[in-house]
N, C-alpha and C positions, 0 to 999 in steps of 0.2 A: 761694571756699572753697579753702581749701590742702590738696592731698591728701597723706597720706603716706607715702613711697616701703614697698613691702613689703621686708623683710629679705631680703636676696640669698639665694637656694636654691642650698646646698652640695650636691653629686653624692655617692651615696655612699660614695666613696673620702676624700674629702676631709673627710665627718662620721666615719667609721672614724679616717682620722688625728688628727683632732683630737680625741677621745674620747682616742686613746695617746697623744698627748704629753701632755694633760691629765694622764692618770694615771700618765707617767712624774714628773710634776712634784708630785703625793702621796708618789708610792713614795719621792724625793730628801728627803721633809720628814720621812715618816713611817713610811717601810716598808710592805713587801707586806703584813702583817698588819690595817695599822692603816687601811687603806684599802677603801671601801665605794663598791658603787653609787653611792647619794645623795651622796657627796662630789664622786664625777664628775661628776655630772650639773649640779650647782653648780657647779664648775670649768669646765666648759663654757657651761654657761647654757642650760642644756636640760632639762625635765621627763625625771625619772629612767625611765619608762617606754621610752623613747627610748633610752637605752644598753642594753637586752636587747632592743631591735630587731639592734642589731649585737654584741651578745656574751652568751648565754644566762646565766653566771655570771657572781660574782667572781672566781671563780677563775679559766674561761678570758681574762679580760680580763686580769688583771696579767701570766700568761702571755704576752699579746700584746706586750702591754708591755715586758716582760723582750727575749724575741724579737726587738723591733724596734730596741732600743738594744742589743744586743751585735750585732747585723747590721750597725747602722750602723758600731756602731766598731770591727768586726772590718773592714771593708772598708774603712774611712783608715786602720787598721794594717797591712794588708796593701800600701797604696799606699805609707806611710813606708818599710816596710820592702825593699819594692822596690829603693825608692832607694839605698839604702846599700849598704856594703860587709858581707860575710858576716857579718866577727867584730861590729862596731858594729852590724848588725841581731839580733845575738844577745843582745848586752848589752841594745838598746834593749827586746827581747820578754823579758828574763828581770830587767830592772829594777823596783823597787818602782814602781807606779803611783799615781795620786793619790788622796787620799782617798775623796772621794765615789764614782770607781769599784770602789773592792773592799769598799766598805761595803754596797754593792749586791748586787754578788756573795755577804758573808757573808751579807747578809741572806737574801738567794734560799736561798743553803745550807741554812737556818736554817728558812725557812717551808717549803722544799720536801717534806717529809715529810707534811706536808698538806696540799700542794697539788699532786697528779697532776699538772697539766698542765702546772704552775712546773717538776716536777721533770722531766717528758720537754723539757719546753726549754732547761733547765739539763746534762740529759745533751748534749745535742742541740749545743750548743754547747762544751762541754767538750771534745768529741769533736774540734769545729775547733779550737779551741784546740791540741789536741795537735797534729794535722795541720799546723799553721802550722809550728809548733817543728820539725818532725820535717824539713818543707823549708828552713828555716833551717840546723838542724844540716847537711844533704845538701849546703846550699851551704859551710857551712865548710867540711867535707870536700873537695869537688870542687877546691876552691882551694888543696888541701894544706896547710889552716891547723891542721886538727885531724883526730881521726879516730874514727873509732866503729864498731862490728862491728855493731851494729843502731839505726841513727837512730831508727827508732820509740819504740823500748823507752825508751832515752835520754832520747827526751821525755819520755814517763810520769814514770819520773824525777823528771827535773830538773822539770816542773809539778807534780806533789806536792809537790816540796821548795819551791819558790816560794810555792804555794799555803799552805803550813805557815806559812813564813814571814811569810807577806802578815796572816796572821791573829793572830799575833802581835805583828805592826810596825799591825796598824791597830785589830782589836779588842782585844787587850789590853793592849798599849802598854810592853811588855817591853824592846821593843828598835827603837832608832831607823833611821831612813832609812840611814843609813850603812851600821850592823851587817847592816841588813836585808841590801842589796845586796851585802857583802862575803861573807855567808855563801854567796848565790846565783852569785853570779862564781865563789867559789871553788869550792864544787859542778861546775857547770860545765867548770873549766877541769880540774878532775882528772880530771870524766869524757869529757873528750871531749880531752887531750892537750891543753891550748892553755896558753900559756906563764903561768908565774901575772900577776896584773896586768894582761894584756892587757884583758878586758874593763870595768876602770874604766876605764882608758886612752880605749876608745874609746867607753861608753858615749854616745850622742847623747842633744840637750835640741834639743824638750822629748821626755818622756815619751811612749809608749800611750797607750793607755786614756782618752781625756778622752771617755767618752760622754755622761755628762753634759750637753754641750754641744746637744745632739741635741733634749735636751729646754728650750725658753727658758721664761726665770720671768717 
């Protein structure tokens, strides 16, 4: 008689991760709204009782989810960004990004009002995001490429204006990739001194933001 082998036993780190990319790969189809326990739990292939073993809501779960894909792709942007020279890591952080990642972002924006724990991970992130920019700008400065009387602030700034932009150029469809970028370089380069045109110039490809990738279909 043929016996048959039992299903290998995932540790619980490893059923946690794969409940979030499950559900990052809803949130990419459907958004944070439109996603439920029972869909995860399909997507995974697991009795839905089983994802509030490891996450009490919906809510807390997408939250994870959110969390875990801007972690990862704040951490390969910070390693691109590394690489490069001041001005070209500034263009690359204040370029339009690709679709699917700021469709994510409006979306969070968008359900975060009802969902507490979307919206402290969405501040929570926001926050790095400025901090990235603010050491970006610090290094244009230092290099005597530009200059700014409070890098911080600066950032605030210029991520508001990006962020305006981004929702324009990808939810409503106003204004294309170019205008997007030209309006954000130009911002930039008024306010931080930098010669105009520089930052098309050196924009680098590809892009940020591909977090997307984080999550496989």
């Amino acid at each position: 008689m043929v016996q048959r082998k039992s299903p290998e036993r995932k540790s619980s780190d490893e059923r946690r991760d794969e409940i979030v990319r499950a559900t990052l790969r809803l949130v990419a189809a459907k958004g944070f709204a439109g996603v439920t326990l029972r869909e995860v739990a399909t997507e995974v292939g697991v009795v839905h009782g089983l994802i509030r073993h490891y996450f009490t809501s919906r809510d807390e779960l997408v939250a994870a989810a959110f969390d875990f894909a801007v972690t990862s792709e704040l951490a390969s942007d910070r390693a691109l960004l590394d690489g490069l020279d001041p001005v070209a890591a500034l263009a690359g952080w204040l370029a339009a990004t690709p679709e699917d990642h700021y469709r994510v972002w409006i979306d969070a924006w968008s359900e975060a009002p009802r969902t507490p724990p979307l919206a402290a991970a969405l501040d929570r992130h926001h926050r790095d995001c400025e901090r990235i920019l603010t050491t970006v700008i610090e290094r244009v400065v230092d290099a005597g490429l530009g200059a700014s009387a409070d890098p911080a602030a600066d950032s605030r700034l210029l991520t508001a204006v990006a962020d305006g932009v981004a929702v324009q150029h990808h939810a409503v469809g106003v204004i294309g990739v170019e205008e997007a970028n030209a309006i954000v370089f130009g911002a930039a380069e008024r306010q931080l001194s930098l010669e105009p045109g520089s930052l098309a110039r050196a924009n680098p490809v590809p892009a940020r933001g591909q977090w997307t990738d984080s999550a496989p279909r």
